[in-house]
C-alpha positions as CSV (number, residue, x, y, z in Angstrom):
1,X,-76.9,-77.7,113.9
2,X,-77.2,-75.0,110.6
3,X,-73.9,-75.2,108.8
4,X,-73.3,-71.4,110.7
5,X,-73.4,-73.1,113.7
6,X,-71.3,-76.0,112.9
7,X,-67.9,-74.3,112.0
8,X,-65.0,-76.3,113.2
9,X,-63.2,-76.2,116.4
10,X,-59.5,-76.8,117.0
11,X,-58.2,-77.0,120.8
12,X,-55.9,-74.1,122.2
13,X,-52.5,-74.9,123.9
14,X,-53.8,-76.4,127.4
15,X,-57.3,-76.8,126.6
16,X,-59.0,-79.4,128.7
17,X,-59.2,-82.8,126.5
18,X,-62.2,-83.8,125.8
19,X,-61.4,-87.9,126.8
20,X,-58.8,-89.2,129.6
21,X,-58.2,-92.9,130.0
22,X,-55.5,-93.3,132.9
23,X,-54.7,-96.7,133.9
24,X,-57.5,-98.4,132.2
25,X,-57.3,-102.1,132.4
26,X,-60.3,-105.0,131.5
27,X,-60.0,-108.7,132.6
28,X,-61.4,-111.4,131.5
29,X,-61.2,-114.2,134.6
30,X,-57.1,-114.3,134.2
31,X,-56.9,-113.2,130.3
32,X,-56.0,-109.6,129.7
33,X,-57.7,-107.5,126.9
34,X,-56.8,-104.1,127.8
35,X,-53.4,-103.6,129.9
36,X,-53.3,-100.3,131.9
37,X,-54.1,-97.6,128.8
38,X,-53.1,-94.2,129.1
39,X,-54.9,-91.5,126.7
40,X,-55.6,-88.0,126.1
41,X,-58.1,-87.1,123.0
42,X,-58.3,-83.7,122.2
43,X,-61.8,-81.4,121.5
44,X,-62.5,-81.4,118.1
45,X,-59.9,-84.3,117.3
46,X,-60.4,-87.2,115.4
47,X,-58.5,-90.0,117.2
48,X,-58.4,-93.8,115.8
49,X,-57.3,-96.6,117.9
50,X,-56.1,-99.4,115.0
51,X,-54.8,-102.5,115.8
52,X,-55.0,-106.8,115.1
53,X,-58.3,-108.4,116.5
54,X,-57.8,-109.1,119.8
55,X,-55.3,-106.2,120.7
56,X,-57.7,-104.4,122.9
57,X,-58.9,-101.6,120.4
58,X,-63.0,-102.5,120.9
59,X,-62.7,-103.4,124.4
60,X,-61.4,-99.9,125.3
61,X,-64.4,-98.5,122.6
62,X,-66.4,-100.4,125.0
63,X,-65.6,-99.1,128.0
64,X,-65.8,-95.6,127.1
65,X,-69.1,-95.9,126.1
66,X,-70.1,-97.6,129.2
67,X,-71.5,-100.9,127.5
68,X,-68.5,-102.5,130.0
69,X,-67.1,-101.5,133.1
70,X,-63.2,-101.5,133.7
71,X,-61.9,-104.1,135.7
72,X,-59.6,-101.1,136.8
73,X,-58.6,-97.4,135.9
74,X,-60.7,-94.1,135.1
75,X,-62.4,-92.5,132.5
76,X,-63.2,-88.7,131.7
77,X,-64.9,-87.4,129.5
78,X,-65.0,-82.7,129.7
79,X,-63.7,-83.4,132.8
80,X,-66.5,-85.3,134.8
81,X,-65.4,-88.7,136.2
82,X,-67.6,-91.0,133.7
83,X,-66.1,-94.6,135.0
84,X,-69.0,-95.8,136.7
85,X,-72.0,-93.7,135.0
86,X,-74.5,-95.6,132.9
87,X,-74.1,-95.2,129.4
88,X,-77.6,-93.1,128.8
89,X,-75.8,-91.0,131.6
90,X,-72.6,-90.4,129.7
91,X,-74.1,-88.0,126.2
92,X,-71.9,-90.2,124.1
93,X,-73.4,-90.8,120.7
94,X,-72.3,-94.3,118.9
95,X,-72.5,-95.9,115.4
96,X,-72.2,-99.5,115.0
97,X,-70.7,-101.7,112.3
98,X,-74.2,-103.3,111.6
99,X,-75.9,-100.0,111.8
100,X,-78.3,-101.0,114.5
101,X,-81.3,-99.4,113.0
102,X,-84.8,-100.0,114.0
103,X,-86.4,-101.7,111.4
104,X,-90.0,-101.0,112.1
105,X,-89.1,-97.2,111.9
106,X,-88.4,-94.8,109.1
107,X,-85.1,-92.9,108.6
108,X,-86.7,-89.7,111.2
109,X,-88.1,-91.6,113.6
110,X,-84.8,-93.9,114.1
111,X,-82.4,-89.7,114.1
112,X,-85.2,-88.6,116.5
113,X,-85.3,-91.5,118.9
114,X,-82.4,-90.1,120.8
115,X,-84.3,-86.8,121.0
116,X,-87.4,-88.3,122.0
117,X,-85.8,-90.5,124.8
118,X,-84.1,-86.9,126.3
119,X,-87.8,-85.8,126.0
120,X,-87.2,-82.5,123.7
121,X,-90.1,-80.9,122.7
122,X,-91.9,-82.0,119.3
123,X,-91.1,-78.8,117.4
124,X,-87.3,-79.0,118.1
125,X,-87.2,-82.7,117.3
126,X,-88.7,-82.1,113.6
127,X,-85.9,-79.4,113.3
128,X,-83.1,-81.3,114.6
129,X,-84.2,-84.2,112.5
130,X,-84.0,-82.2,109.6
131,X,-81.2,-80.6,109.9
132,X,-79.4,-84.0,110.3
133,X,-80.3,-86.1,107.6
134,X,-79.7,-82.4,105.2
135,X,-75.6,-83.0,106.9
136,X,-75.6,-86.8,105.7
137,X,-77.3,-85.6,102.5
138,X,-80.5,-88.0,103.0
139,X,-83.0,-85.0,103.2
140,X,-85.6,-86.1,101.3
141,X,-85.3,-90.2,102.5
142,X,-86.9,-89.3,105.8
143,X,-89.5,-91.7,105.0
144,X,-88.3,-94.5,104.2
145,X,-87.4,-97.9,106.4
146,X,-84.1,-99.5,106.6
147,X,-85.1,-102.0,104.2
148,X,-85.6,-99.3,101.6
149,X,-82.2,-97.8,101.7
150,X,-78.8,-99.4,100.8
151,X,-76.1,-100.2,103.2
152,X,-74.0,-96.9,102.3
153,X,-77.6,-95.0,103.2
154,X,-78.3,-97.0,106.4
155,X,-74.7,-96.3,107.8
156,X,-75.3,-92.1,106.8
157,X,-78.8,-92.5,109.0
158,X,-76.6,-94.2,112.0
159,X,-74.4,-91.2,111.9
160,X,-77.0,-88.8,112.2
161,X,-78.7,-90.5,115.0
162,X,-75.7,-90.6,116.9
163,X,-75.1,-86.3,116.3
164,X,-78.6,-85.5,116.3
165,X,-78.4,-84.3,120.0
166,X,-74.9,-82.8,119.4
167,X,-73.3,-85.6,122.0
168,X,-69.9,-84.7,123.7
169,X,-67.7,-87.6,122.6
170,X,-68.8,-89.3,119.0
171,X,-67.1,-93.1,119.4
172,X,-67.7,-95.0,116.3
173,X,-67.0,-99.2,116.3
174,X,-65.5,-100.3,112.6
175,X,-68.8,-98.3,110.9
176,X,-67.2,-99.8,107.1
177,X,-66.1,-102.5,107.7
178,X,-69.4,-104.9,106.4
179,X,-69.6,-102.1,103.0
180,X,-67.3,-102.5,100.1
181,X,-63.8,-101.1,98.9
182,X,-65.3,-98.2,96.7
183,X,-68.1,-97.0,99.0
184,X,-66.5,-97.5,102.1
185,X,-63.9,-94.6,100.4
186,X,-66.9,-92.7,99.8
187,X,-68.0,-92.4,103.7
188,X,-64.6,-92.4,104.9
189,X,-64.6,-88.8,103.4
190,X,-68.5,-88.2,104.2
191,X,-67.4,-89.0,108.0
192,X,-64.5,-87.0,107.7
193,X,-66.5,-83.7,106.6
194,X,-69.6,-84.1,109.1
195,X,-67.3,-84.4,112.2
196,X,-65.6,-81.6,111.2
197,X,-68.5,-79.5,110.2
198,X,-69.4,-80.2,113.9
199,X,-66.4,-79.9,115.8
200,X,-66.6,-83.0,116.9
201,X,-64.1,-85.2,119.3
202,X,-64.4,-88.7,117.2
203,X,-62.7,-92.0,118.7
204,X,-63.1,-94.5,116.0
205,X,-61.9,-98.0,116.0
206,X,-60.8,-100.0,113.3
207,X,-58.5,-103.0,111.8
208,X,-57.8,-101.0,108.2
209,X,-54.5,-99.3,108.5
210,X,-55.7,-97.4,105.5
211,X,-58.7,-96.2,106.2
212,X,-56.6,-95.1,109.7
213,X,-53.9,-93.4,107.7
214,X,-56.8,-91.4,105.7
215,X,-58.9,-90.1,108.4
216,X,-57.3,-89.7,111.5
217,X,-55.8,-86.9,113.1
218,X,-53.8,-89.4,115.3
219,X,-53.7,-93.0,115.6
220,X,-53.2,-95.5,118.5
221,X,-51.7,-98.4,117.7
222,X,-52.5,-101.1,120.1
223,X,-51.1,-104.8,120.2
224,X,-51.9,-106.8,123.3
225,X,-53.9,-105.0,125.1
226,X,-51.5,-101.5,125.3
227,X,-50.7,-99.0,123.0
228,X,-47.7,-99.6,120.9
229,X,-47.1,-96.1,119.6
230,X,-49.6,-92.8,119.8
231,X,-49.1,-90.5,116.6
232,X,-50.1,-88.8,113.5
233,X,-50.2,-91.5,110.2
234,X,-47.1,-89.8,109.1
235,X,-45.1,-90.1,112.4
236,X,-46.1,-94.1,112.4
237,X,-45.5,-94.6,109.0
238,X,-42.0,-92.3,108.9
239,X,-41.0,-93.2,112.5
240,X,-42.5,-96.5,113.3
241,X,-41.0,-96.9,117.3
242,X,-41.1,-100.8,117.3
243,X,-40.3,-103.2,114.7
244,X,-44.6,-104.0,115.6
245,X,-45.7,-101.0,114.4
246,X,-43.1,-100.7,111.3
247,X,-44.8,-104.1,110.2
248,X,-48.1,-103.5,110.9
249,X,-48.3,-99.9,109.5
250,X,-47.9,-100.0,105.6
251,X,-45.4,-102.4,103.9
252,X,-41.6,-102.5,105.1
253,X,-39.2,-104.2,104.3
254,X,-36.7,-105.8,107.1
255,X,-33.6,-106.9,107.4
256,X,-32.8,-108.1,109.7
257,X,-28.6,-108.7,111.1
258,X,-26.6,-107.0,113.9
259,X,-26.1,-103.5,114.9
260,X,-22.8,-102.2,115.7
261,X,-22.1,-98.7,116.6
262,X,-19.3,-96.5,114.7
263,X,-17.5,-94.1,116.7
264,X,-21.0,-92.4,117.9
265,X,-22.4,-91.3,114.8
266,X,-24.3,-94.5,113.0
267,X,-23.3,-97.7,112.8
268,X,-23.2,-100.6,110.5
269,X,-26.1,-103.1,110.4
270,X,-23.9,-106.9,109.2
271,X,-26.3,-109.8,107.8
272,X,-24.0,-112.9,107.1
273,X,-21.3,-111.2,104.2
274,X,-23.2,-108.1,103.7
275,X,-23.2,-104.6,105.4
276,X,-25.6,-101.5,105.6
277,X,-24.5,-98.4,106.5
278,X,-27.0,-97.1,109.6
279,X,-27.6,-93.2,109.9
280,X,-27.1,-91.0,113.3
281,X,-30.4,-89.4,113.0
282,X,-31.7,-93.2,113.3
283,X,-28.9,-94.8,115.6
284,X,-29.6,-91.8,117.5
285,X,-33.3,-91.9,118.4
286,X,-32.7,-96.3,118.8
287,X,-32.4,-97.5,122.3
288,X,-30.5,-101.1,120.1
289,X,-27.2,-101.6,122.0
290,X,-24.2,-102.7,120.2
291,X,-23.4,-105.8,119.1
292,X,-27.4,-106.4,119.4
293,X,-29.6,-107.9,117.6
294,X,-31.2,-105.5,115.2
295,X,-33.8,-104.8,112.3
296,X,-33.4,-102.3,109.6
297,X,-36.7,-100.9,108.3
298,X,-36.9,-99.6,104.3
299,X,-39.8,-99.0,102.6
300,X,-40.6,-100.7,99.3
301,X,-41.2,-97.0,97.7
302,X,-37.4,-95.7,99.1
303,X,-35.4,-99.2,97.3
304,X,-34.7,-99.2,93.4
305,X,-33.1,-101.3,91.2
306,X,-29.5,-99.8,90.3
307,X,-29.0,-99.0,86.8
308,X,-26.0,-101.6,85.5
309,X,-26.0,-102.9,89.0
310,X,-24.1,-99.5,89.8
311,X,-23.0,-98.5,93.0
312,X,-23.3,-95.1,93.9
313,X,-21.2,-93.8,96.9
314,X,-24.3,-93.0,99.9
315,X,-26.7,-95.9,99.0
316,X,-26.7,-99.5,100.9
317,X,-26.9,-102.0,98.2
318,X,-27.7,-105.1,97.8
319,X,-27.5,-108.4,95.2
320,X,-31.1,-109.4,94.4
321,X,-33.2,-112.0,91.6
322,X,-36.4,-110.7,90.3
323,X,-39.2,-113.2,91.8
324,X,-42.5,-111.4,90.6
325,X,-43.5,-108.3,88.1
326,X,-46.7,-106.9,89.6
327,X,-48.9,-104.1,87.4
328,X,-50.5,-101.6,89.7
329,X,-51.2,-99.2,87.1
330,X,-49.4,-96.3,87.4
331,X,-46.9,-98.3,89.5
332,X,-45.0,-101.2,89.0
333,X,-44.0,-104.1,91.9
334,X,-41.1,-106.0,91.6
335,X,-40.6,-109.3,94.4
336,X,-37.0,-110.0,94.9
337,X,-34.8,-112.7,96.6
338,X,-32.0,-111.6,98.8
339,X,-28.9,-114.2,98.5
340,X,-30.3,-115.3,101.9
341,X,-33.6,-116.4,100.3
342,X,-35.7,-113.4,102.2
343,X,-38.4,-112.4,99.9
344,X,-38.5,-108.0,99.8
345,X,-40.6,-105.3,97.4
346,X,-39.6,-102.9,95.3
347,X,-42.6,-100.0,94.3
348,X,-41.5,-97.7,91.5
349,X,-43.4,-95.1,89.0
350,X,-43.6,-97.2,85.8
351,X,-42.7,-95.1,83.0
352,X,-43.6,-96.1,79.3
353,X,-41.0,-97.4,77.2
354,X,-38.6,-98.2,80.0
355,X,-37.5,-101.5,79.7
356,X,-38.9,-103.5,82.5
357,X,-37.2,-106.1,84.8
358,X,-37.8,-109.9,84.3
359,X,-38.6,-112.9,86.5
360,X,-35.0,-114.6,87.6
361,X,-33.0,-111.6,86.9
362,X,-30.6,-110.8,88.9
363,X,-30.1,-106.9,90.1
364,X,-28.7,-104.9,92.5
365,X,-30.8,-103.0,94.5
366,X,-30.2,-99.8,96.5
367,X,-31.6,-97.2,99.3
368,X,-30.7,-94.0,100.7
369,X,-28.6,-94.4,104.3
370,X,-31.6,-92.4,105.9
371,X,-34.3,-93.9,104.3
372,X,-33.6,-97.0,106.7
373,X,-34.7,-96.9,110.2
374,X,-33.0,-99.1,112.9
375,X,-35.1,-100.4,115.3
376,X,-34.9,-103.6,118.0
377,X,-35.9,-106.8,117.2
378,X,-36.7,-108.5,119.6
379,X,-37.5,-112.2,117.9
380,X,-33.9,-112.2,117.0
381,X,-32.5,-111.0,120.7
């Protein structure tokens, strides 16, 4: 584990993935919390499965670690059938959200108790140790017990327990979510640099799109048990599938009307007296049918307020009243009120001097024709 030896890894075209979940299903008497999954994780790839609580995201964790057995399906792990191995068997390692240290040992003896229990010799367990609290940069707190170190510290000796022994498959189960904002950022981009200073295959699970969107070389979204969409943060966030993951990943906002197609290339989106102009490039990769019930999906950073309330020829507009003014610093937030009383955002740069917009004014606001993205919705169907 010398830095020499831990130089990255990226999988060649056909490489053998390093986890398959096919079919992979988990009842619980007649409620289901995982609904036939279907995965491939690369070697070396960091892969988050995000999602609600309750959407399946732990439960699959769960089962690939071997804490709970599928009520149905397989799981692989470099290509040995691991479904129905214990999980000592399986050379996972695993980090917790409440650390799970033991708190009658120091920091070394809790890295080295996975050595110890595969019975390495002495001299190679002092080494190993070493060499993994030098990667989470707690060299010299060998020493000390749990107690003694904060809960940024504890978390870093968790992570090297589970790579001490260089484990096939690293699964980790919300490790920030009981630290705060600012040093949760921190280990988000300490995690980030050990796993790839190992090479190592990562499925991580958590709630916090954000913290998704920052680390993950893909991301699964799950709702109800199945995944919703499979992709990188920027396909989910650019080309959300469903009108799920479009609300659940970032803020969007949606409007909502019906979707009629226009001689094959785009269409026109109506909400009561007002019309948007849909794209192909969106119309084309929609399955919505015309004359069906539709949402159009902008984000808050593609609208802006029109100067004059101006109309320039290849925006969708709209009539708007300023609800709220929002500082974020180098942004500014503007809450509006369509003339059909749904509330939408507005993000812009805020630039000094400019004169800024007031509660109960009324605006028109516009957006690019291929900033929206037309998807189903199926509430409204």
């Amino acid at each position: 584990m010398t830095a020499e030896a831990m130089t990255p890894t990226r999988p060649a075209a056909g490489e053998r993935p390093a986890l398959v979940l096919r079919a992979l299903t988990k009842h619980f008497g007649s409620a289901v919390a995982v609904d036939g999954i279907d995965l491939d994780v690369r070697p070396g790839e960091f892969l988050t499965l995000l999602g609600p609580s309750g959407s399946g995201k732990t439960t699959t964790l769960r089962m690939v670690a071997g804490f709970m057995a599928p009520t149905s399906g397989s799981i692989e792990i470099d290509g040995s059938d691991m479904t129905r191995v214990p999980p000592h068997r399986r050379d996972v390692g695993m980090v917790f959200q409440n650390y799970a240290l033991f708190p009658h040992m120091t920091a070394a003896e809790n890295v080295a108790f996975p050595l110890r229990m595969r019975r390495r010799p002495g001299a190679e367990i002092k080494k190993r140790v070493g060499e993994a609290l030098d990667l989470v940069k707690l060299g010299s707190f060998g020493d000390r017990y749990p107690r003694q170190l904060s809960g940024g510290q504890q978390q870093r000796i968790a992570l090297a327990r589970a790579v001490v022994f260089e484990p096939r498959l690293l699964l980790m189960d919300e490790p920030l979510g009981a630290l705060d904002r600012k040093l949760r950022e921190s280990l988000q981009l300490e995690i980030i640099r050990v796993s790839r200073e190992l090479g190592a295959t990562v499925l991580y699970v958590t709630h916090d799109q954000e913290e998704a969107l920052v680390m993950s070389d893909r991301i699964a979204i799950f709702s109800m048990g199945r995944i919703e969409q499979l992709g990188s943060g920027a396909d989910l966030y650019d080309r959300p599938a469903s009108l799920f993951v479009a609300d659940f990943i970032g803020e969007s906002n949606i409007l909502r009307g019906r979707y009629e197609v226009d001689g094959g290339a785009g269409g026109w989106m109506t909400r009561d007296e007002t019309r948007w102009r849909v794209g192909a490039a969106s119309a084309g990769r929609s399955d919505v049918a015309s004359g069906a019930a539709a949402a159009l999906v902008v984000r808050p950073e593609r609208m802006r307020v029109l100067a004059d309330g101006a109309t320039p020829d290849g925006l969708n507009t709209a009539d708007a009243t300023v609800d709220e003014v929002l500082y974020l610093g180098p942004d500014i937030k503007y809450q509006l009120a369509l003339p059909w009383g749904q509330r939408i955002s507005i993000r812009e740069p805020r630039e000094l001097d400019a004169r800024e917009l007031e509660r109960g004014e009324r605006v028109r606001i516009g957006w690019k024709v291929e900033d929206g993205l037309l998807v189903a919705d199926p509430a409204s169907a």
